[in-house]
One Martini backbone bead per residue (centre of mass of N, CA, C, O) as a GRO file, in nm:
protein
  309
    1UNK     BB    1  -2.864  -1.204   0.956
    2UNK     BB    2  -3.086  -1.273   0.791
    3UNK     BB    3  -3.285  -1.168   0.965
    4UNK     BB    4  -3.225  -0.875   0.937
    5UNK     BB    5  -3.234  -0.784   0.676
    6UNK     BB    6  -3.549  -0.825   0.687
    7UNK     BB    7  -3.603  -0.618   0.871
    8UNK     BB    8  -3.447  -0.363   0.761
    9UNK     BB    9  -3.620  -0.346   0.504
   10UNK     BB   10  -3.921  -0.307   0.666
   11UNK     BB   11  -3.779  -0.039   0.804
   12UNK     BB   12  -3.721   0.127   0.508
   13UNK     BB   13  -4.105   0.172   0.537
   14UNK     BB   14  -4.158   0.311   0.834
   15UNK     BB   15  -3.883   0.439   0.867
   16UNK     BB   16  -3.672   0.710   0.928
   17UNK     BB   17  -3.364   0.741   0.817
   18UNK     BB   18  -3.277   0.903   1.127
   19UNK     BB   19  -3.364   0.683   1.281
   20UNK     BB   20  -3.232   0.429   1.166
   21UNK     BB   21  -2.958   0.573   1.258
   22UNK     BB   22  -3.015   0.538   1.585
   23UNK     BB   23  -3.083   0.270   1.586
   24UNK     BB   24  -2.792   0.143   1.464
   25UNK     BB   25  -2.618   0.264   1.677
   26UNK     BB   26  -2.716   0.127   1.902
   27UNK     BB   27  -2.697  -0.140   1.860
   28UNK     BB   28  -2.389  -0.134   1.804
   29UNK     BB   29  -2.283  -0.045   2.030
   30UNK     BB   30  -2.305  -0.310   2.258
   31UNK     BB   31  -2.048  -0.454   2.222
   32UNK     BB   32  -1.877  -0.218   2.320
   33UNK     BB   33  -2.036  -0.218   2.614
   34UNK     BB   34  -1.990  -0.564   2.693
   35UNK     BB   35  -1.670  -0.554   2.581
   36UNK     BB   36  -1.457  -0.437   2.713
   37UNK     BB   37  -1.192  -0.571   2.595
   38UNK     BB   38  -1.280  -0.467   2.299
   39UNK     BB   39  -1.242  -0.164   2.418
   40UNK     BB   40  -0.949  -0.158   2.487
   41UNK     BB   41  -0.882  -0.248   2.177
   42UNK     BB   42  -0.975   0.015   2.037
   43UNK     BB   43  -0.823   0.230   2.224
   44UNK     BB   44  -0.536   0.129   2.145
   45UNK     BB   45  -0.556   0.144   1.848
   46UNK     BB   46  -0.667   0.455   1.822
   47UNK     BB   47  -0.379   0.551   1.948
   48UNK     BB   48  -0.143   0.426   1.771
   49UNK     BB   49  -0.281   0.555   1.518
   50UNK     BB   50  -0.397   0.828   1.669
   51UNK     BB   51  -0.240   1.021   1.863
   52UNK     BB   52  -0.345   1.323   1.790
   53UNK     BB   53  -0.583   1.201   1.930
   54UNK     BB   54  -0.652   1.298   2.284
   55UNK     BB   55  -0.948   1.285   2.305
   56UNK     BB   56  -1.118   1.050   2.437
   57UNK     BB   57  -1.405   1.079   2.308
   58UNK     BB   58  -1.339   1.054   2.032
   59UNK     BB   59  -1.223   0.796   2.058
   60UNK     BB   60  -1.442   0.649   2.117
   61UNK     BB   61  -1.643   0.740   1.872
   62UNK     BB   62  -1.416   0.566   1.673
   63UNK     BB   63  -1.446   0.272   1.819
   64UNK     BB   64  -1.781   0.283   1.828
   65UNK     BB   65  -1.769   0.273   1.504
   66UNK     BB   66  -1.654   0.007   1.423
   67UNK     BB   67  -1.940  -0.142   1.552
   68UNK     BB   68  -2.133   0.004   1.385
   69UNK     BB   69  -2.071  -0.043   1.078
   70UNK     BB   70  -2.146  -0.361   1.076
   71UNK     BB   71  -2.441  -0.283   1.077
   72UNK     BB   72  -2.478  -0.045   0.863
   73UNK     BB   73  -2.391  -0.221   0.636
   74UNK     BB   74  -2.699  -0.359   0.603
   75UNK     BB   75  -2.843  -0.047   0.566
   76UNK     BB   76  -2.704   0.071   0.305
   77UNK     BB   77  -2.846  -0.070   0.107
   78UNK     BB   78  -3.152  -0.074   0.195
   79UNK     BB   79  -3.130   0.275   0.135
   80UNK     BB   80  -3.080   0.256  -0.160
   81UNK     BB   81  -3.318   0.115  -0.259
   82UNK     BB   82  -3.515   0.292  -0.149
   83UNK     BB   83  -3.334   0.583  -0.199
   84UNK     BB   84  -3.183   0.653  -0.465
   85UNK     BB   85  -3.289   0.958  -0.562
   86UNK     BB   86  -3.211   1.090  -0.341
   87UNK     BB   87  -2.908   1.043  -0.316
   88UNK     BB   88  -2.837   1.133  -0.581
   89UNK     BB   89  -2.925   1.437  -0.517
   90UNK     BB   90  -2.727   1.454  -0.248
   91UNK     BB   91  -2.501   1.442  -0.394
   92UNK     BB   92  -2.129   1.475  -0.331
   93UNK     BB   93  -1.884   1.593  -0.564
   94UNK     BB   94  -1.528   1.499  -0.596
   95UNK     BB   95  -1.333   1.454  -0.829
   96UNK     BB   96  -1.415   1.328  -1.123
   97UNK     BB   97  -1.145   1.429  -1.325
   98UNK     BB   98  -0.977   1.173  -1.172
   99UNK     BB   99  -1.144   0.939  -1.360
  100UNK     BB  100  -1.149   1.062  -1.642
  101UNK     BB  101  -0.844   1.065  -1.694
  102UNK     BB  102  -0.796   0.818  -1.673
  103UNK     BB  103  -1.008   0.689  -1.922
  104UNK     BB  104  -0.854   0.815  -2.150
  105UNK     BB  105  -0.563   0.634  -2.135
  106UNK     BB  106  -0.661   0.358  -2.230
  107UNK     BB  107  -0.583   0.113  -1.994
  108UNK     BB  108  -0.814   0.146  -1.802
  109UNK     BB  109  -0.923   0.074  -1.436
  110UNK     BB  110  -0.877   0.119  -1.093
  111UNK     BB  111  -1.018   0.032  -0.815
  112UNK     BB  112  -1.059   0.208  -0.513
  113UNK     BB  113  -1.116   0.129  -0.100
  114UNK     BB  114  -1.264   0.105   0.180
  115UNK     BB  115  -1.399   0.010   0.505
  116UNK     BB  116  -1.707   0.137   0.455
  117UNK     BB  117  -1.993   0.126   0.494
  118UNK     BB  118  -2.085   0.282   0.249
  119UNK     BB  119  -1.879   0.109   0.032
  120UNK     BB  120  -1.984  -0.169  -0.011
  121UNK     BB  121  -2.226  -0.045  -0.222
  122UNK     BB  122  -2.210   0.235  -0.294
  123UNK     BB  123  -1.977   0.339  -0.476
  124UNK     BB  124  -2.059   0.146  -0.726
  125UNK     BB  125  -2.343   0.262  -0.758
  126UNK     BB  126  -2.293   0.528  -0.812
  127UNK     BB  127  -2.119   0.509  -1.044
  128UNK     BB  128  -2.326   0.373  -1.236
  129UNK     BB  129  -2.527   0.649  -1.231
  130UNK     BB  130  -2.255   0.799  -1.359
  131UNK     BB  131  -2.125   0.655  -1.576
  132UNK     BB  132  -1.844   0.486  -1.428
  133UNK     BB  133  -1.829   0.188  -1.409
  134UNK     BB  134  -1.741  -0.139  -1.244
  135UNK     BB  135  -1.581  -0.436  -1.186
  136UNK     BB  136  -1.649  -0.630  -0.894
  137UNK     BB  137  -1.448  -0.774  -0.618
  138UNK     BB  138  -1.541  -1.042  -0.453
  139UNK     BB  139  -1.678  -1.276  -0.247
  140UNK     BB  140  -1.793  -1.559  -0.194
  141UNK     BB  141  -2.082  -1.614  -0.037
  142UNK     BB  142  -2.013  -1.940   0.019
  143UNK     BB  143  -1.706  -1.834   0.177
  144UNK     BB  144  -1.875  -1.785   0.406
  145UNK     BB  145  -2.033  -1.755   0.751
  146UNK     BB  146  -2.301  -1.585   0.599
  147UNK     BB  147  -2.384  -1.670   0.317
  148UNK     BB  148  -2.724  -1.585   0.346
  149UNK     BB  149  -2.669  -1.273   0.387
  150UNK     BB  150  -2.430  -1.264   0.134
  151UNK     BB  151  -2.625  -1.340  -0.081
  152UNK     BB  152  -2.839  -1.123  -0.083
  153UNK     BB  153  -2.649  -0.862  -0.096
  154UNK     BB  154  -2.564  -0.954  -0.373
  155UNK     BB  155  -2.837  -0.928  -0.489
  156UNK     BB  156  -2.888  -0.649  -0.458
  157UNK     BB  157  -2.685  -0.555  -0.604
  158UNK     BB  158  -2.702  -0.663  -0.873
  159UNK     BB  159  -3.001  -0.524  -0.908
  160UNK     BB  160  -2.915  -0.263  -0.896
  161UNK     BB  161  -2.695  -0.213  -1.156
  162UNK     BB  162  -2.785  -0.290  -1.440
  163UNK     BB  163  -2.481  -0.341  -1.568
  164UNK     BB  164  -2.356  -0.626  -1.696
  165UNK     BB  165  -2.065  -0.523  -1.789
  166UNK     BB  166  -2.102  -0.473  -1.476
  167UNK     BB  167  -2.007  -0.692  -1.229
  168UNK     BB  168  -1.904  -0.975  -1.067
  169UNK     BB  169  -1.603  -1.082  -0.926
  170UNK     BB  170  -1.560  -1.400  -0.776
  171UNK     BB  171  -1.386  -1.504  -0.466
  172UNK     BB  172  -1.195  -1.826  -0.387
  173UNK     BB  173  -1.337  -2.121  -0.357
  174UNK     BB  174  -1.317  -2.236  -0.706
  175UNK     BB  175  -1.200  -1.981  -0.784
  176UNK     BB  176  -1.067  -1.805  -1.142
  177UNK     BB  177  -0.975  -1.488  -1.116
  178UNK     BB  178  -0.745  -1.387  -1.287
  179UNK     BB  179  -0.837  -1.423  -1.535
  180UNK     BB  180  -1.064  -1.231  -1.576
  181UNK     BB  181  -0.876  -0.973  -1.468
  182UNK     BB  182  -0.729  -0.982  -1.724
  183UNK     BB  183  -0.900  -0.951  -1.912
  184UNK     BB  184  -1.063  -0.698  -1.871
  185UNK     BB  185  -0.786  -0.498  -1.871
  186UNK     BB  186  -0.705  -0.637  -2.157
  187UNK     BB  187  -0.913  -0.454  -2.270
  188UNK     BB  188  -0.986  -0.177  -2.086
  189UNK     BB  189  -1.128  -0.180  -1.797
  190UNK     BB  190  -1.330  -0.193  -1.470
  191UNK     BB  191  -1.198  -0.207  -1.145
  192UNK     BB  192  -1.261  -0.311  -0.834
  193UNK     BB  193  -1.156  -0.266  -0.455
  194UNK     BB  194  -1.050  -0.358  -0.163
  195UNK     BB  195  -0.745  -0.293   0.047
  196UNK     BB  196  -0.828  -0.350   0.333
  197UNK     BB  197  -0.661  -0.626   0.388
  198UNK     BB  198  -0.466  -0.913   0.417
  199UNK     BB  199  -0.127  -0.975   0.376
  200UNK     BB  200   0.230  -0.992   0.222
  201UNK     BB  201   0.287  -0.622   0.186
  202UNK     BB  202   0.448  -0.425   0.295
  203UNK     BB  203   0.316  -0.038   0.461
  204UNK     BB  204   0.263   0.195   0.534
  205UNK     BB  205   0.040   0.222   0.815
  206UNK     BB  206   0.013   0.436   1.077
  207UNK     BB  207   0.343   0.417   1.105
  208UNK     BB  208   0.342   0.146   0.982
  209UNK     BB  209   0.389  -0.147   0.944
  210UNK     BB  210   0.139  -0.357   0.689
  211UNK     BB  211  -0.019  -0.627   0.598
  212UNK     BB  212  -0.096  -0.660   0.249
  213UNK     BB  213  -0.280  -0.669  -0.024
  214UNK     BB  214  -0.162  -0.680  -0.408
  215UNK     BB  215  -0.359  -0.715  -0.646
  216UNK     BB  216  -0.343  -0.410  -0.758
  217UNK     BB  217  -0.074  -0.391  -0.848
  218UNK     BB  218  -0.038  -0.635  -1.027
  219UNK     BB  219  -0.256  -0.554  -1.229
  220UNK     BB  220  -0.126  -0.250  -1.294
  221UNK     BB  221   0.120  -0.360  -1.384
  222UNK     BB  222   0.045  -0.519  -1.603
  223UNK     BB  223  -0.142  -0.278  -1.768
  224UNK     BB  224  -0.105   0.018  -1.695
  225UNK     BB  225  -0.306   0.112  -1.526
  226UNK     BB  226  -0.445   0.306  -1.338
  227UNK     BB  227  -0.518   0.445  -1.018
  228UNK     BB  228  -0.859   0.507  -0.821
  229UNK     BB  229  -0.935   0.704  -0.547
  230UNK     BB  230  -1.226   0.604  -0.333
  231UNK     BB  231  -1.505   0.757  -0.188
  232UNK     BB  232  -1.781   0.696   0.079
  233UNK     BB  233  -1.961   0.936   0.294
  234UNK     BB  234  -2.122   1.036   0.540
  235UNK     BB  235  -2.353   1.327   0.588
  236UNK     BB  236  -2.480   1.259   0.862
  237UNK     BB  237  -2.847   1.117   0.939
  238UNK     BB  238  -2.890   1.095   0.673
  239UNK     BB  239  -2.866   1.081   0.278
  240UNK     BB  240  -2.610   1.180   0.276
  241UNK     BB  241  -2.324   1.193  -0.009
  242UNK     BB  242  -1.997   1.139  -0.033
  243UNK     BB  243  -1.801   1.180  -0.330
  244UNK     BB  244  -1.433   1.087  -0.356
  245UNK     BB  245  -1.163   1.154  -0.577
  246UNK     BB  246  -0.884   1.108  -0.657
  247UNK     BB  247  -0.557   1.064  -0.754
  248UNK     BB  248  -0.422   0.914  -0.979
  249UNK     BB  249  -0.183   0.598  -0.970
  250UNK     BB  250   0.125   0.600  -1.054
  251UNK     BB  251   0.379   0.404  -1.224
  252UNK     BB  252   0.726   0.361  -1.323
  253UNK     BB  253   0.909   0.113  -1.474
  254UNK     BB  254   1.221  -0.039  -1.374
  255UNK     BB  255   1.234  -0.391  -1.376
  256UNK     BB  256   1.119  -0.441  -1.046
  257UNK     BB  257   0.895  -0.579  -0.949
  258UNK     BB  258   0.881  -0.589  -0.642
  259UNK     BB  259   0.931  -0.303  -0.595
  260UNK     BB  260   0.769  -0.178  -0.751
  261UNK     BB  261   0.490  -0.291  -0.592
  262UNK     BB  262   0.591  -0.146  -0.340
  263UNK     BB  263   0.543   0.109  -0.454
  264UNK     BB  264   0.228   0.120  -0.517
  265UNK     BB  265   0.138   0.056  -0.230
  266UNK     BB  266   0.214   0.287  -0.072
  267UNK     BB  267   0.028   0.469  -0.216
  268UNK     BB  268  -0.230   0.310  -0.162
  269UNK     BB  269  -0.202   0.345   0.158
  270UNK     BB  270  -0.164   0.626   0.190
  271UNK     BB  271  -0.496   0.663   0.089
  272UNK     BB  272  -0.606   0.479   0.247
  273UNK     BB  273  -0.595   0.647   0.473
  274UNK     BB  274  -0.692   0.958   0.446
  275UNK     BB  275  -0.957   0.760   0.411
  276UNK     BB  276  -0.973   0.763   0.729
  277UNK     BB  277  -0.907   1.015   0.818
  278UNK     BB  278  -1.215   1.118   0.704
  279UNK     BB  279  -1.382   0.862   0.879
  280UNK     BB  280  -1.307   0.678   1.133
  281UNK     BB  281  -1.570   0.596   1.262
  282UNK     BB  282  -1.685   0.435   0.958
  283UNK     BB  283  -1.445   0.266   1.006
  284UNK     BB  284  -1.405  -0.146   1.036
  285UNK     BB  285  -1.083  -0.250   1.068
  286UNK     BB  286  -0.960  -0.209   1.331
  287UNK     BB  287  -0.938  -0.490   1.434
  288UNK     BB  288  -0.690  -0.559   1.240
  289UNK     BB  289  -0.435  -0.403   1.285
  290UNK     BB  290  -0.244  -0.510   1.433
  291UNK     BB  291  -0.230  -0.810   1.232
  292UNK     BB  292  -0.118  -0.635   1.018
  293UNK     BB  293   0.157  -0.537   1.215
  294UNK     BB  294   0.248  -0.872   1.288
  295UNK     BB  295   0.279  -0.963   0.961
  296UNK     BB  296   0.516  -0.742   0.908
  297UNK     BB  297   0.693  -0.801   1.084
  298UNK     BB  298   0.773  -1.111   1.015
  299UNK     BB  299   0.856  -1.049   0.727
  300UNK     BB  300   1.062  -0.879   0.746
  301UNK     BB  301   1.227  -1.022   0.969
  302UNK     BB  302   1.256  -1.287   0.749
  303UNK     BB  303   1.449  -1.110   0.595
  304UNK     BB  304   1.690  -1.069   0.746
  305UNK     BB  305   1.750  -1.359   0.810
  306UNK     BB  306   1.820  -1.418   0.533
  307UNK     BB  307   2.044  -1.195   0.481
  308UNK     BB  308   2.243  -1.282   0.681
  309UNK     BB  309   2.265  -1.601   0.564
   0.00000   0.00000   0.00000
């Protein structure tokens, strides 16, 4: 992978980048077509999640870019490196007015988005080139099976935002995140992270129960944050992008930690969803939706049998 980065660095000033994005198509397509299983199992996973998508061709397209993504997600950092000025100038802004409204309420604000190539570095980069920056939540590149191509990845991230105030707050083994992350808020802070994630908290996600990670509820409950769904997805293989902020979420507190927390997450859910079905092909994480649909299930089951005895 450390290997791939130095390539795709150096391709970044040799070749253009609608290039480049055929070049990175082709690449990332070889899994999907070399391991059959693996195509079996994402064209049932897009049939069972998105039934109403009925021509093959489409479903195809869906299944052969979550293993696109994977390799894409290495060039969108290095072309926003390379071409920042230009992609800020190309990019196309909705709902920004739901972010300002947000950050009014004076309580903080919660930023969430899903795993799109584009979403990993470009989202948190563009918003503070527009003065509206965030601290992201992330893995320690050294807790991760790719260290040093996840470390280089983090330099990068980090050189290009320059903006101390707002830099990452890193998760995993060794790390003591929930201080940081409660500090940040009851200052009145901004904080961003991927919801798309396994966790313990059931949700109903493309028709079913799926377990996702609930610490944006839990942050949200406790500081009273508005939550601001956002999102970044290329338009065609040049450097356009779009950048979508949603309806902040917000959920008025019962009393009942539990409930509220899954009230919150539903929504969260809810938005999360129709943020891949805006570009079902850019989503990386259909790998996973099955095992989160499957300790959902269990999780579920497991409060019934408490319940009964």
């Amino acid at each position: 992978m450390l290997g791939l980065f130095y390539l795709c660095k150096a391709l970044t000033y040799m070749v253009p980048p609608q290039l480049l994005y055929g070049l990175f198509y082709a690449v990332g397509s070889v899994p999907y077509y070399v391991r059959p299983g693996m195509r079996r199992d994402l064209l049932a996973k897009v049939a069972d999640a998105m039934p109403e998508v009925t021509d093959r061709r489409r479903r195809e397209r869906i299944a052969r870019g979550a293993c696109v993504a994977m390799v894409m997600c290495v060039l969108e950092g290095l072309l926003f490196r390379r071409y920042t000025d230009r992609i800020m100038r190309e990019l196309r802004v909705e709902g920004m007015e739901n972010y300002d409204r947000a950050i009014a309420e004076g309580k903080g604000v919660m930023v969430y988005s899903v795993h799109f190539a584009a979403v990993i570095m470009q989202c948190h980069l563009i918003l503070q080139r527009l003065g509206r920056g965030y601290t992201i939540i992330a893995w320690d590149p050294e807790n991760l099976p790719v260290a040093r191509y996840a470390r280089k990845m983090a330099e990068l991230m980090l050189g290009l935002a320059g903006e101390p105030q707002h830099q990452v707050i890193f998760a995993g083994h060794g790390h003591d995140t929930l201080a940081p992350m409660r500090e940040t808020m009851t200052a009145g802070g901004r904080m961003g992270l991927v919801v798309d994630v396994p966790g313990k908290q059931p949700v109903n996600f493309f028709g079913r129960p799926a377990a996702l990670a609930d610490g944006i509820a839990q942050m949200s409950y406790m500081s009273g944050a508005p939550i601001v769904p956002v999102v970044v997805t290329r338009t065609g293989w040049g450097l356009g992008r779009k950048l979508t902020v949603f309806e902040p979420i917000t959920h008025e507190p019962t009393g009942d930690r539990a409930r509220d927390i899954a009230a919150i997450m539903d929504k969260v859910a809810a938005v999360g969803e129709s943020m891949v079905r805006q570009a079902p092909e850019q989503w990386m994480c259909w790998f996973g939706l099955w095992s989160w649909w499957d300790k959902a299930k269990e999780i579920l089951e497991g409060e019934t049998s408490d319940g009964d005895s």
